[in-house]
Each structure stands twice: as structure tokens, then as C-alpha cells.
N, C-alpha and C positions, 0 to 999 in steps of 0.2 A: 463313541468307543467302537473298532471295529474288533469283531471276533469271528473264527473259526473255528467251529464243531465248542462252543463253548471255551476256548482259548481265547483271552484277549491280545491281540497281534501289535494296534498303536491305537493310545486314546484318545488323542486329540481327530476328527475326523470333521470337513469339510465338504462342501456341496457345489460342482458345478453344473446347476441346472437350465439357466438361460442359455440361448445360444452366444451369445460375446461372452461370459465365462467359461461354454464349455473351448472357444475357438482362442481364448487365454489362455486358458491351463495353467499349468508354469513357466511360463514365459516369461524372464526375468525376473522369474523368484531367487532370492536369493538363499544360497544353500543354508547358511547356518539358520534360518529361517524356518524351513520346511523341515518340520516336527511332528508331520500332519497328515493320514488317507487322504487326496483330494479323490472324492465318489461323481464320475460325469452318470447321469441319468440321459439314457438317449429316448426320445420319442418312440421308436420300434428299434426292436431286434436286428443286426445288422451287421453283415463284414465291413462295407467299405464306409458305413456311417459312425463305427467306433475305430475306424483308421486313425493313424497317432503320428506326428511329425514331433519331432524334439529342436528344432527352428528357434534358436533364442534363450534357449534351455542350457545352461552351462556346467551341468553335474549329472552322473546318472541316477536312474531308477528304477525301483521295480515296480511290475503293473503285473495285474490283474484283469482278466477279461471273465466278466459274468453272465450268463446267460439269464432270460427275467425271472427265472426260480431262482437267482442270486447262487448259482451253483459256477465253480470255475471251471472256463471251458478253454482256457490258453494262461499262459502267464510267461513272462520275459522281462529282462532287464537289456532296457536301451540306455544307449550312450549319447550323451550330448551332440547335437545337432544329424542326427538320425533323420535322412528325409520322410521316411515310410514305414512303417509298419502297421499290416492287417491282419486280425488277430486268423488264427485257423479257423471258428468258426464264427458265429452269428454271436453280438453280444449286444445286452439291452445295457450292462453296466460294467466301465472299466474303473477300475482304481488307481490310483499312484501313489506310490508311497517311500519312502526312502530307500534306497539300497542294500540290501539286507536284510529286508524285514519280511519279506514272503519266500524267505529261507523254510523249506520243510513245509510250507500250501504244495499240497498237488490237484492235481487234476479231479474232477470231480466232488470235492469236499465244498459244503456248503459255506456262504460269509454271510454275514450281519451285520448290521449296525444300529448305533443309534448318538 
């Protein structure tokens, strides 16, 4: 379950931790499918190691960039086949989740999960 400030946002919540899951993503996921946070956990804190391509990726979404106090320090909704985007700052944890759903997360409000 992911939540914000004790809001819960989407419950179904997912883990890319290895590197071949986090360098998957959503890469032909299929839309009716993704119902899900996927939470990538990066090694260190980082702009260009939580960089995002949408390569393969056929629908858009919104992300989240968390810094490792799991506080949001960027947030954006890219569009299918996006070659780049790096978050404004350093993030240990970005999220994805559908379109819409990090409607009303701003900047600085803490996430959770579990």
C-alpha cells in the first residue's frame, strides 16, 4: 500500500530492486494491467542514476522522485516513449504509477509504503 501523510494513494505496490528489473520498468507493460506503484530502490542518492526513459512504454504516467527520507523531491507525468528525464534533484527512490494518481502529492510531503 502506498500512502501520503497517512492518505492511501494505490494499494496494490510493487518492487524494482535488482538491476534488470529496475533497467525493465514498464517496458511493455501492458496498460490495462498496471494497477500498481512500481517503487525502483536505487543503490545511492542520485540525478543521473534515477534518470527515466519511457522506451517501450506505450501509455503515460506519473512518477515520483524520492529523496532516501522517502520525502518528494520532483514529480512529473511523462509520455510514452520520452527519451530522458532527470529528476531536479538527487533521488534514492522514484515511483510510477498511473496517470492520475499523484494528483494533489506535492513537493516535499512524505511517501510510504508497504
Amino acid at each position: 500500500m502506498l500512502k501520503v501523510e497517512n492518505k492511501t494513494i494505490i494499494k496494490k505496490v510493487l518492487f524494482a530492486r535488482t538491476t534488470l528489473e529496475r533497467t525493465k520498468g514498464l517496458m511493455f507493460e501492458d496498460k490495462k494491467k498496471f494497477d500498481y506503484a512500481l517503487v525502483f530502490e536505487f543503490p545511492v542518492e542520485s540525478k543521473v542514476r534515477s534518470s527515466l526513459h519511457m522506451i517501450f512504454v506505450f501509455f503515460p504516467i506519473d512518477v515520483l522522485f524520492l529523496n532516501k527520507n522517502k520525502v518528494v523531491v520532483d514529480k512529473t507525468t511523462l509520455n510514452p516513449f520520452t527519451p530522458n528525464y532527470t529528476p531536479k534533484k538527487a533521488s534514492k527512490y522514484v515511483i510510477e504509477m498511473p496517470k492520475g494518481k499523484a494528483r494533489g502529492i506535492k513537493l516535499g510531503q512524505k511517501v510510504d509504503w508497504s
